[in-house]
N, C-alpha and C positions, 0 to 999 in steps of 0.2 A: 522463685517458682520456675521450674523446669518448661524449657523446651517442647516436651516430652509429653504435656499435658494434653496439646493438641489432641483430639479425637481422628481427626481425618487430614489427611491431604489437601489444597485447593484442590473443587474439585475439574476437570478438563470440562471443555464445551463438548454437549451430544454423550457426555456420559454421564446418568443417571447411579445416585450415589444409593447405596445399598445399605438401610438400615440396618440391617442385623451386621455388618462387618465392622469391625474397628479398627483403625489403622494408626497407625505411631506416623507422627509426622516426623520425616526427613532432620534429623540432625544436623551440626555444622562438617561432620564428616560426610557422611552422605548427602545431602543438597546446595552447601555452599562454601566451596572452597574458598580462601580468603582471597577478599576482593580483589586487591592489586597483585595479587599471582593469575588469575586467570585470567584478567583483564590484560593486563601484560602482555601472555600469551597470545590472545586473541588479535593483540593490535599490532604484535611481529607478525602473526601467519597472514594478517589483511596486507602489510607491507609487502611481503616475499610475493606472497601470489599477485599482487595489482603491480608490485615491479617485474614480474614477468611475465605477466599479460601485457602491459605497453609497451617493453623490450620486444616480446617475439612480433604487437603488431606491426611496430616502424618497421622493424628489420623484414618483417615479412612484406610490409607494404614497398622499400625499399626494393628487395630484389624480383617484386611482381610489375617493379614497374620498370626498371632497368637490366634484369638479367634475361629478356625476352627478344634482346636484337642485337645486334653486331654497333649499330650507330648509340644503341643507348650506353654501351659499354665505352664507345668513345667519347662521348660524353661526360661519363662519370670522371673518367681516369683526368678529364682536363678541370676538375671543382673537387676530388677526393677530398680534400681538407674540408672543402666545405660543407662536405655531406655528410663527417665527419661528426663535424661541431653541429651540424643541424639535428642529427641520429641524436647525438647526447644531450644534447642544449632540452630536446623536446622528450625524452625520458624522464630527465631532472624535472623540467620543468611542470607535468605532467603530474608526475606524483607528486611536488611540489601544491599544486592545484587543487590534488584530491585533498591533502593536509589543512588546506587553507580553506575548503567547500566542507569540512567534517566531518569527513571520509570513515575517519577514524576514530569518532566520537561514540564511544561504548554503547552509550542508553539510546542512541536511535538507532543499533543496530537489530535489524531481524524483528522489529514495529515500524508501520509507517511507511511515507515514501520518502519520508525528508533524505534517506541514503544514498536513493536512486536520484533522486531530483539534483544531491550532491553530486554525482558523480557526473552526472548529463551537463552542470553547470561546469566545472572543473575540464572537461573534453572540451565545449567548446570556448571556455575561457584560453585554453592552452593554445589553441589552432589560432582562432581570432591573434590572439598577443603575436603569434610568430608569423602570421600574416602582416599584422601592422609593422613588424620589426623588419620585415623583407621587405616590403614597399618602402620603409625609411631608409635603409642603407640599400635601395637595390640589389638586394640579394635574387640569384637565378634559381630559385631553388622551382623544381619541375608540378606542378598543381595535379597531375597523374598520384605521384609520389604520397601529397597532403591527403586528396580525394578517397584514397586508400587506405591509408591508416587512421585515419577520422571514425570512418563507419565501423572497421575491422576494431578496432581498440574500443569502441562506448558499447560496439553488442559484448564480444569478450567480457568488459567489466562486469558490464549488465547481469552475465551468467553465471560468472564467477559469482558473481556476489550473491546471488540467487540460489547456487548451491551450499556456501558458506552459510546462505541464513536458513535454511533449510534444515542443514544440520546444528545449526543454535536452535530452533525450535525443536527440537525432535530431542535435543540433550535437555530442554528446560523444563519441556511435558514429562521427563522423567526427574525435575527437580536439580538438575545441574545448570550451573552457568547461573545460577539465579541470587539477587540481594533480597535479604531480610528483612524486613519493614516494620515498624514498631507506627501504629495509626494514635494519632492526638485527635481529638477531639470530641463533639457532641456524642452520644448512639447514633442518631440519626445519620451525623453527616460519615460518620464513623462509617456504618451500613454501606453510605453512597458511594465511598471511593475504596473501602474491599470487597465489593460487587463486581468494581469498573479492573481490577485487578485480580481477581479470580478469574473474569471471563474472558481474560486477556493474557492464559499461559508464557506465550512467546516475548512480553514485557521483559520477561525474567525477575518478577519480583513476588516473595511469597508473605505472606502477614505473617509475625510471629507471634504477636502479642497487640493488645491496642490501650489508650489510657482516657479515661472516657469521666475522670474524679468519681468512679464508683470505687469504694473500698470495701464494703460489705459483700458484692459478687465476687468470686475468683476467675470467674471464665466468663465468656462474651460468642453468645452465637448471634452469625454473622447469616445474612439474608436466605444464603444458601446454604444453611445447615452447619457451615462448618464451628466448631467451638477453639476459640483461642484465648490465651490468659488475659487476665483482665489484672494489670499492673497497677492501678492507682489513679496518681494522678500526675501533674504535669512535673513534680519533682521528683518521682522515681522514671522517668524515663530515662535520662544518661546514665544510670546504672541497670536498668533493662535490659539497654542497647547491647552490654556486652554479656550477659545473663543468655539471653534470651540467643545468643548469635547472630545481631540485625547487623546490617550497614548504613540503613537509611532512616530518618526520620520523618514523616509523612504529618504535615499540618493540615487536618480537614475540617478547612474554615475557621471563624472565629470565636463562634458561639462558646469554646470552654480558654480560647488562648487568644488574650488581648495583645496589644503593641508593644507592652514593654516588657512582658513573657516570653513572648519573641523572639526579640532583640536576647534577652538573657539567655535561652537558650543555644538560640547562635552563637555566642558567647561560651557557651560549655563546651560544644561540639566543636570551632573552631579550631582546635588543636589536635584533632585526633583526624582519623578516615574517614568518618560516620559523614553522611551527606544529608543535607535538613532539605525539605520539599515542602513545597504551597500548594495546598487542592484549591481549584479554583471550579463554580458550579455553574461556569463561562461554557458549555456543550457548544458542538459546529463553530466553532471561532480556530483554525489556522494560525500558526503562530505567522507566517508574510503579513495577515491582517492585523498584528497583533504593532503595536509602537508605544514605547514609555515614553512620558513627559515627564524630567525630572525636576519639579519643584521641589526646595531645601524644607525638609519636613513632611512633604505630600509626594510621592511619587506616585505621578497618575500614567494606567494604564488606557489609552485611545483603542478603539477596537474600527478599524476602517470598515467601512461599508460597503458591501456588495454592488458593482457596478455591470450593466450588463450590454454595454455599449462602450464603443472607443476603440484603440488604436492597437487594445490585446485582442477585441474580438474579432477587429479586423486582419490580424494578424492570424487567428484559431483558422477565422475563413479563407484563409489563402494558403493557410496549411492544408487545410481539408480539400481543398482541390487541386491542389498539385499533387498531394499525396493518395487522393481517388481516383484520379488518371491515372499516374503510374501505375496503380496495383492491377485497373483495369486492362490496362495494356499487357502488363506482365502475364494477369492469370486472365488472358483473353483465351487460350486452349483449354487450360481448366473449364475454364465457364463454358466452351461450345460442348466438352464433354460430355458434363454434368446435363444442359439441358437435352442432349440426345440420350443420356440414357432417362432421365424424367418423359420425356418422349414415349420411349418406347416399353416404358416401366406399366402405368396406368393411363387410362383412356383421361383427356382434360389439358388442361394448357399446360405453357412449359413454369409459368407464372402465376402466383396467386399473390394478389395485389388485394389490399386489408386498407379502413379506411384505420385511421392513428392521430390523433392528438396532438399536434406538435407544439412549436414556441407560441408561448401566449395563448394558449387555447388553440390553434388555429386547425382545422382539420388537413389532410394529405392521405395521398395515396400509397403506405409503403412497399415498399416492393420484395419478392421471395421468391426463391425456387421452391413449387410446389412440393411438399414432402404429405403431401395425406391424398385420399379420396378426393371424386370430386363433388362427395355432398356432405364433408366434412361439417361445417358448417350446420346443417339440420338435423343431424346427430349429436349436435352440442349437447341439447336440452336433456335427450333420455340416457346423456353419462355424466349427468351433473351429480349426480349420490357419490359417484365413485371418484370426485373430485380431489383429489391427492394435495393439492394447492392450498394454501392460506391467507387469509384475507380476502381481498377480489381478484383472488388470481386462479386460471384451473390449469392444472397440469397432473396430468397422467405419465406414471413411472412405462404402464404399456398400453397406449394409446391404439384401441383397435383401427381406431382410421388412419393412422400414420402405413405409407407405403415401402415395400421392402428398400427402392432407392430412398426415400424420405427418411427410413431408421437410419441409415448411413451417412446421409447428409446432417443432421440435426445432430450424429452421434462428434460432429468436428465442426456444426458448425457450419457447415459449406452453405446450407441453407440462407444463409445470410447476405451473401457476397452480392446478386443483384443488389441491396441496398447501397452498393457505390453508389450508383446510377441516382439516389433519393440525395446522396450526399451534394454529389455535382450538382442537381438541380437544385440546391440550398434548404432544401427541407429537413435534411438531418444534419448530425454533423460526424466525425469519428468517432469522437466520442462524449460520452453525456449521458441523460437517463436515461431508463426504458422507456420507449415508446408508447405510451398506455393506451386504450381502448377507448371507448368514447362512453362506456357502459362503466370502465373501470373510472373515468373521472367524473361522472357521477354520484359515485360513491364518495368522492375524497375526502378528508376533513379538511376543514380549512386553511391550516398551515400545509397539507400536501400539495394545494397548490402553487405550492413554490418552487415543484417537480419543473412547472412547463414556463417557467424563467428562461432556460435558455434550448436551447433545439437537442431533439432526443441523440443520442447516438447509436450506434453499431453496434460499440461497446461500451462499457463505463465500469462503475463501480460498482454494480451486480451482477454484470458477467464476472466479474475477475474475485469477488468476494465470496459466492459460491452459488452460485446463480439458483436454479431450481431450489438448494438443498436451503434457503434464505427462509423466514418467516416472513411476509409481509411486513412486521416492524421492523425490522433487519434493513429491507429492500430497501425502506422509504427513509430512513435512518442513514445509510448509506449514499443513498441519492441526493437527499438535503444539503448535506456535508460535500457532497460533490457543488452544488448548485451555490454554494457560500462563496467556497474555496478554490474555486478553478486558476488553472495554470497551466501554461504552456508548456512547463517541464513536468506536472504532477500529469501532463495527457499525454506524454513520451511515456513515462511510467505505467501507464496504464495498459498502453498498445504493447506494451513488451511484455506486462503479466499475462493478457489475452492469449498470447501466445502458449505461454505457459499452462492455463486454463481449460484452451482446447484442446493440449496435448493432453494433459493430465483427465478431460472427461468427465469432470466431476460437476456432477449437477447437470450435465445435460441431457436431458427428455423432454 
């Protein structure tokens, strides 16, 4: 059974699929070049560009900190060797780092944050080691010098990578860069996991076919309309696999493939490319939380427990204050700007301070640069029809009360920045969920209150996932999986998507 059967394309998220059209699914010519060619490719160009983004930071960082004075040049010329062997020692060793943190590991690229969390670990694995190394042999090597290429090389990566995975998404929603998938199992669970891969283009994985032991159907529509062949049963799959043009084999659940089916499959596949995969219906669980216990015969998988207290959150907390002073100090003329022209923009204060919901229920005052009227507020009620929002959420694409400097603010963002001030004072944090309403927790179901676990943030994982443009199950979906999984590197990650977010606009009103 052909390829070729397919009716339609996966289809993309926010595009609504068009019955009267029929589309030929993507070929092995057109949507996936064989695997170990492009993968290949992909993990030379991640090399070239990540070794010349750490080369030009040292060296940059190098002559920013030495080629600025007459004594720093006398300096250098009496340790050249050593600066030398430091310059290369910490290039090597650097992308050395990222290899070893899985930098370069195919399937988490352009999904996820594990790439970036790599990368942020691999930077400062690299500086830590050649710090420890210089204090053991007393090496002089200059902390200006370190100080320098630290921050310069983990933003670089950061963006680098940022744009590399940009352009894999953008190749994948046109069906390139993508693996094949042939799904084992139940309908049902079948359903479940080419749902969670439809609505997840940038995965790079397309369903070609699934085997589900119906033999009487020829094709299988799948949740979202799409129709794909319907191969059998669990012994026509390794001849599917190359029928059909798959790489991957996709186990979802048990219910049609016992232990020792398995095993024999893994066994087929063994010797060829084709890569076997376990769906597991384990949702918000983090593979850091994740630990195997290998007992001979049982391999038990532990799933550690969410902790919201100790020595990482004291650690979140002392990040979030050193790093809300700084910003505070830095965009301390930003801020007098912003509130002189709120000032003299609309009649009302320069602040509009909201009551919010914080950790464990607790109410707080958060804090904002006024961007509306100042009887925003009592006009809620008579634009609540025209409520743009979903769930318990209201949001207007053009919000009559919002003020000409308030469009501006809100349109980057700026709106936000007093909430340092909520940070410092320990009420919020950097980052974490949306701050909710006292109206909107009211509403919540049961399991949402697992939102106010730990203190809202600034930003988090609704701002940077598409903020406005979200569904209420989205938000809180989003926010849960934050509130399970937190990390110190995955809230490095996040602060840097922000960035990207604001710049980009998207969903802010």
């Amino acid at each position: 059974m052909s390829a070729k059967m397919l009716r339609a394309p996966p289809l993309l998220p926010g595009r609504p699929r068009n019955p009267d059209t029929t589309m030929t699914t993507p070929t092995a010519k057109q949507g996936a070049s064989p695997r170990s060619d492009w993968r290949r490719k992909i993990v030379l160009v991640l090399f070239v560009l990540d070794l010349a983004v750490v080369t030009f930071s040292v060296v940059a960082a190098f002559f920013a900190r030495f080629w600025t004075a007459e004594t720093s040049l006398e300096a250098v010329d009496g340790q050249f060797k050593l600066y030398v062997a430091v310059v290369v020692s910490l290039v090597v060793g650097w992308v050395a780092a990222l290899q070893w943190n899985q930098a370069y590991h195919v399937d988490a690229l352009a999904i996820g944050s594990d790439e970036y969390r790599g990368i942020v670990r691999a930077t400062f694995g690299t500086f830590g080691a050649l710090a420890i190394v210089s204090e053991l042999l007393r090496l002089q090597v200059a902390r200006g010098f370190l100080a320098i290429a630290l921050p310069l090389g983990l933003v670089l990566l950061l963006i680098e990578r940022a744009l590399v995975r940009r352009w894999i998404v953008n190749r994948r929603r046109r069906f390139r860069l993508v693996d094949g998938v042939i799904v084992v199992g139940s309908p049902q669970e079948v359903r479940y996991v080419a749902e969670g891969i439809t609505r997840n283009p940038e995965a790079g994985l397309v369903v070609r076919g699934v085997a589900t032991e119906t033999h009487d159907v020829p094709t299988f529509e799948l949740a979202n309309g799409l129709v794909v062949p319907q191969i059998g049963g669990l012994a026509d799959v390794v001849p599917a696999v190359h029928s059909h043009h798959a790489s991957m084999v996709i186990v979802a659940g048990h219910n049609r493939v016992n232990r020792k089916q398995l095993r024999e499959l893994g066994w087929q596949l063994e010797d060829t490319d084709i890569r076997l995969a376990l769906a597991s219906r384990m949702t918000d669980v983090a593979g850091p939380r994740i630990h195997w216990r290998p007992i001979e015969g049982l391999p038990l998988m532990s799933v550690e427990m969410p902790r919201y207290s100790g020595l990482k959150y004291s650690l979140k907390r002392l990040f979030d204050v050193v790093v809300a002073i700084g910003m505070l100090l830095l965009l301390s003329p930003l801020l007098l700007l912003i509130a002189l022209a709120v000032r003299l923009d609309s009649p009302g204060p320069i602040f509009f301070r909201q009551t919010r919901v914080g950790v464990n229920g607790s109410p707080f005052k958060m804090t904002k640069f006024r961007s509306m009227v100042l009887d925003a507020e009592a006009r809620l009620a008579a634009l609540q029809a025209q409520n743009e929002g979903s769930g318990l959420l209201f949001k207007m694409k053009d919000d009559p009360r919002i003020t000409r400097v308030g469009n501006v603010l809100r349109r980057y963002s700026l709106d936000e920045l007093p909430q340092l001030f909520d940070v410092v004072a320990g009420s919020m944090s950097l980052v974490g969920p949306r701050p909710p309403l006292p109206q909107e927790v009211d509403g919540y179901e049961t399991h949402v209150h697992r939102r106010l676990n730990v203190k809202p943030g600034i930003t988090g994982p609704w701002q940077v996932g598409g903020r406005s443009n979200l569904s209420w199950e989205e938000s809180v979906r989003k926010d849960l999986y934050y509130v399970e999984n937190w990390s110190l590197s995955g809230d490095l990650v996040i602060l840097f998507k922000t960035v990207c977010a604001v710049l980009a606009r998207d969903g802010a009103y």
